[in-house]
N, C-alpha and C positions, 0 to 999 in steps of 0.2 A: 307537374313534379316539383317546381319552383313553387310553390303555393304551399306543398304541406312541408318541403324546407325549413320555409319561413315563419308558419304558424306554431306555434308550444300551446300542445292540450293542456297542459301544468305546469307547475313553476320546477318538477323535476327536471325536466330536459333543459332550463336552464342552469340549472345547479351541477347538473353534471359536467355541461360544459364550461362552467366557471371554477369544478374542481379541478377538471382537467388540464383548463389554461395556468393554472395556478403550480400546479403539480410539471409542467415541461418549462415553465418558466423557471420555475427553483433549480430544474435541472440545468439546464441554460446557464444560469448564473454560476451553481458549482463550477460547470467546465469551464467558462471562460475564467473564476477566480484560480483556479488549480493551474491553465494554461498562462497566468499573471504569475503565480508563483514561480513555477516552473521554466517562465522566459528569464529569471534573473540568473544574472551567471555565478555568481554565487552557491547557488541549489544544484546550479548543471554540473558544477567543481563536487559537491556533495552526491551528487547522485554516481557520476564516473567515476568515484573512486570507489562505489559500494559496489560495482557491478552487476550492475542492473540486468544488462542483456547475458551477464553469463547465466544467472536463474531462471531466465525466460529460454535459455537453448537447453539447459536442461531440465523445463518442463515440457517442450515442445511432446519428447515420446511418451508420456504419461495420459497427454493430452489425446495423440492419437492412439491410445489405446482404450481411452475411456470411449471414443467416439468410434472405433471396431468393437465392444461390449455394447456400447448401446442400439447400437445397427441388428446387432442381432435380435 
């Protein structure tokens, strides 16, 4: 099983997985820049006074009701 792991019939199977590395590392990098943004206190002063969590409490029932329509 360790044998065909390691063998590429073609040069796709490396390709893919080099778009793939390429593609969670970009993602990788967003987060951690967004999570650099967002440690400064600054942003944190700008974000608490937009109130943030009150838009997320009321998305919360919208939320579960998209997800009882879609069950069904």
């Amino acid at each position: 099983m360790s044998m065909e792991l390691t063998q590429h019939t073609n040069g796709q199977d490396w390709q893919e997985s080099r778009d793939t590395l390429f593609l969670l590392g970009g993602a990788a990098m967003v987060v951690f820049g967004a999570g650099l943004i967002l440690s400064t206190p600054m942003m944190r002063r700008y974000l608490g006074g937009a109130g943030i969590g009150n838009l997320i409490q009321a998305a919360i029932p919208d939320f579960e009701r998209y997800l009882k329509l879609r069950s069904m």
